[in-house]
C-alpha positions as CSV (number, residue, x, y, z in Angstrom):
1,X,-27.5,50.0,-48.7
2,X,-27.3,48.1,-51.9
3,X,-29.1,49.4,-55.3
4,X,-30.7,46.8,-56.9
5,X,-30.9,46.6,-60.9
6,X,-33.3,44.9,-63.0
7,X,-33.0,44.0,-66.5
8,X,-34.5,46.2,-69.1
9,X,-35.0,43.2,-70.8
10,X,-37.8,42.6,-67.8
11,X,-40.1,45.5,-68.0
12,X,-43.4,45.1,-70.0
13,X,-46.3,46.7,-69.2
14,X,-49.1,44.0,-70.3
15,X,-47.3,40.6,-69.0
16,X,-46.2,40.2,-65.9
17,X,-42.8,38.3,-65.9
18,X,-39.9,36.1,-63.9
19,X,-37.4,38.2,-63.4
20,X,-34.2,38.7,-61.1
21,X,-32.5,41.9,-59.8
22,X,-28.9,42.0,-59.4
23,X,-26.4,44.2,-57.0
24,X,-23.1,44.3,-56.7
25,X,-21.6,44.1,-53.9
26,X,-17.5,44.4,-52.6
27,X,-16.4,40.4,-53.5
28,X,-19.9,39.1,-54.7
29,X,-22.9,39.9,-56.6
30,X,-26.1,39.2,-55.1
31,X,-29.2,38.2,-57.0
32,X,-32.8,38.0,-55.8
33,X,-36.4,37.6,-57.1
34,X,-37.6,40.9,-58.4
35,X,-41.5,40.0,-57.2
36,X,-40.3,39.7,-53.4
37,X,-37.8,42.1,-53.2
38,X,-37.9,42.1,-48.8
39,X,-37.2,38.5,-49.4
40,X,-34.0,36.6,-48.8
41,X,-31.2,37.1,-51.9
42,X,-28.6,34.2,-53.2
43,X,-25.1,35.6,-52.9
44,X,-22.3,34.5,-55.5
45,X,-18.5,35.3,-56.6
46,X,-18.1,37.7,-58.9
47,X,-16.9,34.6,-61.0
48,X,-19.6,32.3,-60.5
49,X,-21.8,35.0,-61.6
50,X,-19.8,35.1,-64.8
51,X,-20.0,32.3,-65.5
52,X,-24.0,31.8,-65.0
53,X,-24.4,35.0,-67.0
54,X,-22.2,33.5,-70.1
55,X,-24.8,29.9,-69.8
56,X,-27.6,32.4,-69.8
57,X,-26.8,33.6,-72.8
58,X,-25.7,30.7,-74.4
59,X,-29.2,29.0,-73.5
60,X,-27.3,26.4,-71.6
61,X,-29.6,23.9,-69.7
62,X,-28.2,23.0,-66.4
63,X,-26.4,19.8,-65.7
């Protein structure tokens, strides 16, 4: 079974916020809304994920 991770950057204890989990799993990472976690998930290369996570970071808006 997969263990799911959420940003520490997510918790808050007065606001609730839009947040994602991540897992890893053996040649993707898989990614799925933290508020509806029996929901479906969005699975991705480990280098697509890479790349999303370095835009992210950057603040790049999406083409």
């Amino acid at each position: 079974m997969a263990q799911w991770r959420k940003s520490s950057h997510s918790e808050s204890s007065t606001v609730q916020t839009d947040c994602v989990e991540v897992t890893a799993f053996i040649d993707a990472v898989g990614i799925r809304d933290s508020k509806a976690p029996t929901s479906d998930h969005l699975s991705v290369s480990r280098a697509d994920f890479g790349v999303l996570v370095a835009r992210v970071k950057q603040d790049v808006p999406e083409r």
